[in-house]
C-alpha angles and dihedrals in degrees: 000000000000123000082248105044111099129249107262104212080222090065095062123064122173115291093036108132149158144183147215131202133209131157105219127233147208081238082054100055098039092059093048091052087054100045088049112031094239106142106159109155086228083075111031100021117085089188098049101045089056097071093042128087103283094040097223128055111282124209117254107272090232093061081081086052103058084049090057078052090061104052101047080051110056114350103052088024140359145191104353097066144071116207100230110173139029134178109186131181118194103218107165123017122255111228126203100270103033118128105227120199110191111200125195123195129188107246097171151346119224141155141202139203086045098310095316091103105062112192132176118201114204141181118247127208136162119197126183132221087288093057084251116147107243092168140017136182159100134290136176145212143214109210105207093197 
């Protein structure tokens, strides 16, 4: 298959998975704080995060997320979808430094307006570096083929 043909829904059945990898950054964070607008000192001030819970800046939840994006974009699937839905639960921080490996595996196949709407459910998990869960969840996808 090219980089460019479309994911065809016949081509996954349950079980099917696939993972990224990233170590996450200040850099990281501090991009993140400026394309969203997410400036809570627990993330961006040294000085602050020090005196909270954790006691050192953790990373935005969400950041696990957009690597659970990635792989359902282009590592489990590719051009031919559109990721539609996520529930996410942050179980564990993500610190500057950890290694996250978001892992998406096909749950279940389903359509909808008498098969025209194609649609694959995964489960969503994001470990660190430990092999500890920081973030679980569901996506799904919209298969446009």
């Amino acid at each position: 298959m090219s980089d460019l043909e479309p994911v065809k829904f016949d081509d996954y059945k349950v079980g099917d998975s696939a993972s990224f990898t990233k170590t996450i950054t200040e850099e990281d964070v501090m991009k993140f704080a400026e394309i969203s607008g997410d400036y809570n000192p627990i993330h961006v001030n040294p000085e602050f995060a020090k005196t909270q819970l954790f006691g050192k800046q953790v990373a935005h939840g969400v950041i696990s997320v957009g690597l659970i994006s990635a792989v359902l974009g282009t590592k489990l699937f590719g051009p031919g979808i559109l990721y539609g839905e996520q529930s996410a639960r942050f179980i564990k921080p993500v610190y500057f430094g950890d290694t996250l490996t978001a892992k998406a595996t096909v749950k279940e196949k389903f359509t909808k307006k008498d098969g025209k709407l194609k649609f694959i459910r995964c489960q969503t998990e994001v470990f660190n570096q430990n092999d500890e869960l920081v973030t679980d969840g569901e996506g799904v996808v919209l298969v446009l083929n």
